[in-house]
MIDOSE-1310 file (N, C-alpha, C; in nm, 2 decimals, decimal comma, always signed):
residues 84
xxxx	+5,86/-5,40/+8,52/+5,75/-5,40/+8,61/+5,75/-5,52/+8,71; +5,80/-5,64/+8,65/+5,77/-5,74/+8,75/+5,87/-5,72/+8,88; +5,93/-5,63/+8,88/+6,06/-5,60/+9,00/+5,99/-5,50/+9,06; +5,89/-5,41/+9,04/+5,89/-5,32/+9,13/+5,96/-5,18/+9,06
xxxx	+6,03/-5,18/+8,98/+6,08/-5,06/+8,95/+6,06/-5,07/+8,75; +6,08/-4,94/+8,74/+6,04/-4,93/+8,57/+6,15/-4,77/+8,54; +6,22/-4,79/+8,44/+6,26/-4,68/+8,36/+6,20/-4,61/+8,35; +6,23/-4,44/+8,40/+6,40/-4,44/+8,38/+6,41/-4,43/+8,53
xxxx	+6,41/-4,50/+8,60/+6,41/-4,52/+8,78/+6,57/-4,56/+8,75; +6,67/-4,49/+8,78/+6,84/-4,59/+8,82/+6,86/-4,70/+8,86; +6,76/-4,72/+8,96/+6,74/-4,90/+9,02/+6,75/-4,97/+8,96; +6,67/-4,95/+8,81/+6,59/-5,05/+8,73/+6,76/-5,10/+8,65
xxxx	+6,84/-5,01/+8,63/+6,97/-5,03/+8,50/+7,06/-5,08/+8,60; +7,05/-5,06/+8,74/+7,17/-5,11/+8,85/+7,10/-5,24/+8,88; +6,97/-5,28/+8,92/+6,97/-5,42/+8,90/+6,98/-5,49/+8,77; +6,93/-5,45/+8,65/+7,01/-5,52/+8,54/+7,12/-5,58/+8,53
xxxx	+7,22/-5,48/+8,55/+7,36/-5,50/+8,54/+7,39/-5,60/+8,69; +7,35/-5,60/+8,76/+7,38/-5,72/+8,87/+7,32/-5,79/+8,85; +7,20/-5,80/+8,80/+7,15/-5,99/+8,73/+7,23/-6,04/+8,65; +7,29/-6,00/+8,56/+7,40/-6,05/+8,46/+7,60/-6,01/+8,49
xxxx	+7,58/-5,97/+8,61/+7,72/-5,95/+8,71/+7,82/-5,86/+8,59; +7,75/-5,79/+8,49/+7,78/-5,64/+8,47/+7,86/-5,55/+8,55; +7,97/-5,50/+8,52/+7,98/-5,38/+8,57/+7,94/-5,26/+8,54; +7,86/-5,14/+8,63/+7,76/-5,06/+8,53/+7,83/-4,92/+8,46
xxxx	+8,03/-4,91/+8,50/+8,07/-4,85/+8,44/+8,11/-4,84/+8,29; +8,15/-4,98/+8,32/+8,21/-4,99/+8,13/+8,10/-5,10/+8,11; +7,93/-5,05/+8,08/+7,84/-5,14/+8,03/+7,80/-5,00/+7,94; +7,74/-5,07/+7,85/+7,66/-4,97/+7,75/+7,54/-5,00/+7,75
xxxx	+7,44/-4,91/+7,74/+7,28/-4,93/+7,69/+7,26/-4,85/+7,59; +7,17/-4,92/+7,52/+7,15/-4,88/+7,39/+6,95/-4,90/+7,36; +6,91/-4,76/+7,34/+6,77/-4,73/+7,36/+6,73/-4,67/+7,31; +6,61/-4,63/+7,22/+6,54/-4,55/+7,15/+6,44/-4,43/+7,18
xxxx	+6,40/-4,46/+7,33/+6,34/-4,34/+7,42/+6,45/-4,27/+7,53; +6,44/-4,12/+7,43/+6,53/-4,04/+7,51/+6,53/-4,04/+7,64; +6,41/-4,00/+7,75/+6,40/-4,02/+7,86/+6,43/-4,15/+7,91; +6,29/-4,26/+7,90/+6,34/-4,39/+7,96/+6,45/-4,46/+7,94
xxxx	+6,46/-4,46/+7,87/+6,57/-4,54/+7,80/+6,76/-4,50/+7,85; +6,74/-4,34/+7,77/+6,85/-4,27/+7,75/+6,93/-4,20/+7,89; +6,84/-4,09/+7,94/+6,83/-4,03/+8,08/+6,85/-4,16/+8,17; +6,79/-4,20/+8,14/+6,76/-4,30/+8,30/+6,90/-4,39/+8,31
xxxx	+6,96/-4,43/+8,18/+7,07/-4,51/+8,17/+7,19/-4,48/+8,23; +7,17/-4,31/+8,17/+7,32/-4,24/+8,19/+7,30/-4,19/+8,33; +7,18/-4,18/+8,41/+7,22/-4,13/+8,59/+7,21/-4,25/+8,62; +7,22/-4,37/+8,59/+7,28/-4,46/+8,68/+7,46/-4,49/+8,64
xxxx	+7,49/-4,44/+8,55/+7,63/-4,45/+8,51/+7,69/-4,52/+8,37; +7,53/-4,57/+8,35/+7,58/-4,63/+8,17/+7,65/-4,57/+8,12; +7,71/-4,55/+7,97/+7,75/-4,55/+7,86/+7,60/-4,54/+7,75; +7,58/-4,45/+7,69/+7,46/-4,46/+7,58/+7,45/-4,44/+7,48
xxxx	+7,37/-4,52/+7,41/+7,35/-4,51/+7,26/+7,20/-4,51/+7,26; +7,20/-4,38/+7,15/+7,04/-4,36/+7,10/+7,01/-4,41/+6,96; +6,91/-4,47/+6,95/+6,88/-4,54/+6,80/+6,75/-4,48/+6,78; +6,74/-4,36/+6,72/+6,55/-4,34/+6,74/+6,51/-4,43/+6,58
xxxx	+6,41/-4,40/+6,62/+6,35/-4,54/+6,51/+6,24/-4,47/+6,47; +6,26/-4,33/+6,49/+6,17/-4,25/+6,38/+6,24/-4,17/+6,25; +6,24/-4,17/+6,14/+6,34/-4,06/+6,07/+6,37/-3,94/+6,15; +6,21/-3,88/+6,17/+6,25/-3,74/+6,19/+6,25/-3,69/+6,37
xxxx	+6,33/-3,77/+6,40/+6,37/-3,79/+6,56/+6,46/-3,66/+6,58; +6,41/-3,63/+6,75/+6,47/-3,54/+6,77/+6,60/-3,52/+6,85; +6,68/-3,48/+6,84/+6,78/-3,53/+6,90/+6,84/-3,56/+7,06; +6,88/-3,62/+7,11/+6,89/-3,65/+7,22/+7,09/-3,62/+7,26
xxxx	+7,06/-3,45/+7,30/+7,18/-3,41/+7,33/+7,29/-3,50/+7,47; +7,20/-3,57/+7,58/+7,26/-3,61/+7,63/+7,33/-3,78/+7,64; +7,32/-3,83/+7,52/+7,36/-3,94/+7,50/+7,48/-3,90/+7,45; +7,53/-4,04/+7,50/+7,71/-4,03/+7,46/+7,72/-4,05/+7,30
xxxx	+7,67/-4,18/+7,23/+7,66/-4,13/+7,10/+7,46/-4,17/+6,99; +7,47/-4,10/+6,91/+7,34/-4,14/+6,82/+7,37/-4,22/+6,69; +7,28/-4,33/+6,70/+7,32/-4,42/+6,52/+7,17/-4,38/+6,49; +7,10/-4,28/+6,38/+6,98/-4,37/+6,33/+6,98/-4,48/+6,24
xxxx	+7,10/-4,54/+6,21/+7,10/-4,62/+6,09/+7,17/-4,74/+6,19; +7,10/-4,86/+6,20/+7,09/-4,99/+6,28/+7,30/-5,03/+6,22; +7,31/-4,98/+6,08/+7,43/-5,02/+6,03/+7,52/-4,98/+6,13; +7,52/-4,86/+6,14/+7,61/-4,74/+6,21/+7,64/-4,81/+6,31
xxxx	+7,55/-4,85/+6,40/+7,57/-4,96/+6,53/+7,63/-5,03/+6,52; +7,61/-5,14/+6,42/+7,67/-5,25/+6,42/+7,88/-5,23/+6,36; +7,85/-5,12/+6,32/+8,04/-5,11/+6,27/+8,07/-5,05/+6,44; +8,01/-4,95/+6,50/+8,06/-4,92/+6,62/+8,09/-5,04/+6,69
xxxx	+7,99/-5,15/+6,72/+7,99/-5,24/+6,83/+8,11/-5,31/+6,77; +8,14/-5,32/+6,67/+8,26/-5,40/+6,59/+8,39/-5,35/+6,63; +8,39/-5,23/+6,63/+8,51/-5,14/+6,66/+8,55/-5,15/+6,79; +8,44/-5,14/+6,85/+8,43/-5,17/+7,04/+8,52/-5,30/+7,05
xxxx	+8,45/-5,43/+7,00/+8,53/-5,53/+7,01/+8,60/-5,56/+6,95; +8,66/-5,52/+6,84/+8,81/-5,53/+6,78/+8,74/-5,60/+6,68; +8,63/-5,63/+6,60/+8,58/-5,70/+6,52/+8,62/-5,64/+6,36; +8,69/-5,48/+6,34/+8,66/-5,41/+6,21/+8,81/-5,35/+6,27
């Protein structure tokens, strides 16, 4: 909000990734609301991960992948960086 723009607006994930001089192809976001979060991530060009943080969450077909288990994440992000 303090920018003027709010999720899931594309703006909002393309100036992110230029505050931190990201590139918004090979960046990942990782979010728990399928719209704001998820949608909004992937029409700007992210990479996405859904974490719902409810058990009985519904699924969010257009994410690239789903962890509900915080673990799951952390062995992927391992794997990403050669950590596992």
């Amino acid at each position: 909000e303090a920018v003027g723009i709010r999720k899931p607006e594309k703006a909002i994930f393309e100036l992110a990734c230029e505050n931190v001089n990201a590139d918004i192809c090979s960046s990942i976001f990782i979010g728990d609301n399928p719209v704001a979060d998820i949608q909004g991530a992937k029409s700007a060009g992210l990479t996405t991960i859904y974490v719902p943080v409810a058990a009985d969450y519904a699924p969010c077909s257009f994410a690239d992948s789903t962890y509900p288990d915080m673990a799951q994440l952390v062995e992927h992000i391992n794997r990403k960086v050669g950590l596992s």
